[in-house]
Every structure is written in C-alpha cells, then in structure tokens.
C-alpha positions in Angstrom: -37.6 -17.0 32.8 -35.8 -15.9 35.8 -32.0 -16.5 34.6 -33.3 -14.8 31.2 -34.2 -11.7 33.0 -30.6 -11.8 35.3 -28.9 -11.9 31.4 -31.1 -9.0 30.0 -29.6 -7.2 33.5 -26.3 -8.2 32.7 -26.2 -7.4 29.5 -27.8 -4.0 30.1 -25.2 -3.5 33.1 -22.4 -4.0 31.2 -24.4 -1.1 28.2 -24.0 1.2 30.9 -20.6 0.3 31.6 -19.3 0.8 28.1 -21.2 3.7 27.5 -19.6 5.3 30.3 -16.2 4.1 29.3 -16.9 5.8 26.2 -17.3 9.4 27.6 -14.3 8.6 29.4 -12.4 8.3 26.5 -14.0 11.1 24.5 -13.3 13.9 27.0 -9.9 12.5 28.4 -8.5 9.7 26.2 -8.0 12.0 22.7 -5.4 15.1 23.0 -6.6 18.4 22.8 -6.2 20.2 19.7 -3.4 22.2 18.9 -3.8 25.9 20.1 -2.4 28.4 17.9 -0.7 30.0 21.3 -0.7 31.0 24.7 -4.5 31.9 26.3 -4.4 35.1 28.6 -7.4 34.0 30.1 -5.1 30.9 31.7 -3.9 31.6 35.4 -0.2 32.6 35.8 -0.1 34.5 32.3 1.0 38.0 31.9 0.8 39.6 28.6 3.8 41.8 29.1 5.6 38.4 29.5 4.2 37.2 25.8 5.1 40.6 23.9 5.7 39.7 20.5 4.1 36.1 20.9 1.2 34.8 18.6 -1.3 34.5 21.7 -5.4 33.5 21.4 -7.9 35.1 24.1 -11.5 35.8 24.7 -13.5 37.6 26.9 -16.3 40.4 26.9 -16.0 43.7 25.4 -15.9 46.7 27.9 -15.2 49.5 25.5 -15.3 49.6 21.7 -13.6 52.9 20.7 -10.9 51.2 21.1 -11.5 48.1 21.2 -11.2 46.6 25.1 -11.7 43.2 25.8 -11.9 42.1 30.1 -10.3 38.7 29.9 -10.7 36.8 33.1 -9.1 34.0 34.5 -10.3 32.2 38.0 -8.0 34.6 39.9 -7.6 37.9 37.9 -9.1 40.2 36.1 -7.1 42.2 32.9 -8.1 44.6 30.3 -6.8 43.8 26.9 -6.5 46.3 23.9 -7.1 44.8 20.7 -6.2 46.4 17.4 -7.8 45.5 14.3 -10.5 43.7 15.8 -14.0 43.2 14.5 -17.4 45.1 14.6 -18.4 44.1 17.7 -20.6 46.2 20.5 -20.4 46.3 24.5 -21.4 43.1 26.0 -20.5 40.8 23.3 -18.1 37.8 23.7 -15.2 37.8 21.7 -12.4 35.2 20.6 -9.4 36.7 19.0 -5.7 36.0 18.4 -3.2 37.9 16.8 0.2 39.0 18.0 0.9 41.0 21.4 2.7 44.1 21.1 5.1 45.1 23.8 2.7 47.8 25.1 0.4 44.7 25.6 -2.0 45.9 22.8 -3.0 42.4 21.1 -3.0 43.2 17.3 -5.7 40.6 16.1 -6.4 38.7 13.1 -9.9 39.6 12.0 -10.5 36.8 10.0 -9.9 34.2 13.1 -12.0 36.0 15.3 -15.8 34.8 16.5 -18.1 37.2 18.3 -21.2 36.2 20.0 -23.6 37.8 21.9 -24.5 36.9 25.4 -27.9 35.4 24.9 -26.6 32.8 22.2 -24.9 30.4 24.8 -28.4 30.4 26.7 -30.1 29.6 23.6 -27.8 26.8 22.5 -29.0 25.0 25.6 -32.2 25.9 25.7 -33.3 24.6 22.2 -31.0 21.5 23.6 -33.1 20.6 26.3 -36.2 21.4 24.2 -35.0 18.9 21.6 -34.4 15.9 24.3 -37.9 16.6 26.2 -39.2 16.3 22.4 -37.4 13.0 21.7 -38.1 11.9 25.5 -41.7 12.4 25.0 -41.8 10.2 21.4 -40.0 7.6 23.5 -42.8 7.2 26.1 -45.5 7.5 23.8 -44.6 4.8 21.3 -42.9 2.4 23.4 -43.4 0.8 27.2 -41.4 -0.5 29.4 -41.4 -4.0 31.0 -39.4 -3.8 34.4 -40.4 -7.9 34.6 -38.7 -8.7 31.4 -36.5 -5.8 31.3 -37.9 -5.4 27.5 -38.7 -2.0 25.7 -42.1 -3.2 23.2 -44.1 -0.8 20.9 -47.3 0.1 22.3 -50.4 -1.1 20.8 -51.5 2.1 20.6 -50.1 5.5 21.1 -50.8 7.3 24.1 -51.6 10.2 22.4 -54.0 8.6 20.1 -55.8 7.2 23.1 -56.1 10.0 24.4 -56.9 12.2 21.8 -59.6 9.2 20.7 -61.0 9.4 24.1 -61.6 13.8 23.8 -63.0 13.2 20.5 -65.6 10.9 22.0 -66.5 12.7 25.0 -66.7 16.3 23.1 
C-alpha cells in the first residue's frame, strides 16, 4: 500500500510539472502576434520620430472635442491627438491605430478601434473569481479528498444535502 501511495505522488509530481511546463510554453514558447506597427505607449518612442508611420496606441481619453488620448509608458507621459476617432467620452480607454501625421496628430482608423470603459477590466475579473469560487465550491461538495491514498472519491452524500437534510429536520 505504501509504494502505491509513493506512485500516486509521483505521478501527481510529475502533473504538476507538466502543467507548469505548459504555461511556460503558452506565454513564452509561441511568438507574439504580428502588430500592425509601432506602440507609443513603448519606452524610447517618439511620435514625431514615426510621422507618416502606420502606428497602434491606447490610452485614456483626456479631452474629447478633439479627441486627446494620454498614452503612458513606464517613464513618460504624452498627449496624443487623434483624428477620426470614435464616440468615446472622458475616462474611457481607447485602442486605436491609424497613421501619424507630421504634426503628431494620429489619424485613426475607426473601424480598428475598441473603447472600454474603466469599470469593464474590474468586472472581467470579478465575475472571474466569482466563477472559480463557484466551481471551487462544487468541487468540495461532491468529492473528498484522501491525503492517505492520495485519491479524489465522490462523497456519499453531498455536503450540502446533509446539511440542508439536517435544517429540515431541526426546523
């Protein structure tokens, strides 16, 4: 029983392993995708240095008559004109690329352009965590865990059946 429970450890051991391996290779094995340009928000880039350049930015919109974007990197701060841009409002995030004028006014494509709002990003994760703590809690309450055997086993009976049987009986 003993040299069962060291494979079961292996074998989970070497789960873990290969799991890992594979996030590895997800976020650094494949290439990134093309861009279609140069990003402003990337250290060391001026726009006057990519006038007439196909570029792609983002950042949040300071102004909307016109259109002003503030595109940060980790060191600097700019403020970006953008021409044709979408409907968008102060305090949204916007993605755009389009072609920079020498006057550094980027003339944007409306059609490849994504606005979001602020609170989107927080909601995204939000209804994320939500979702695991949901998928967490059918794990614990259908199944148990044997740390003798290292075994996962469905449970005779639900814990919240038990406990909801055990109210029912006491109200």
């Amino acid at each position: 029983m003993a040299t069962a429970v060291g494979y079961r450890l292996v074998a989970l051991g070497v789960c873990v392993i290969l799991l890992s391996g594979l996030f590895v290779l997800a976020g650094a094995g494949y290439p990134a995708p093309a861009s279609s340009g140069p990003d402003l928000a990337e250290p060391d880039v001026a726009p006057a240095d990519l006038a007439g350049d196909h570029v792609e930015t983002g950042g949040v919109v300071i102004a909307t008559d016109p259109v002003i974007i503030e595109v940060t990197d980790r060191t600097t701060t700019q403020h970006l004109p953008v021409e044709n841009a979408p409907d968008v409002a102060v305090g949204q995030e916007i993605v755009v690329d389009g072609t920079l004028t020498t006057d550094g006014t980027l003339t944007a494509d409306r059609d490849r352009a994504v606005v979001r709002e602020p609170w989107e990003t927080a909601y995204m994760y939000a209804v994320s965590v939500l979702g695991a703590l949901f998928v967490a809690l059918r794990i614990a309450d259908g199944w148990r865990f044997d740390p003798e055997t290292v075994t996962f086993s469905p449970r005779d009976t639900p814990l919240h059946t038990r406990y909801l049987s055990e109210d029912d009986a006491s109200g």
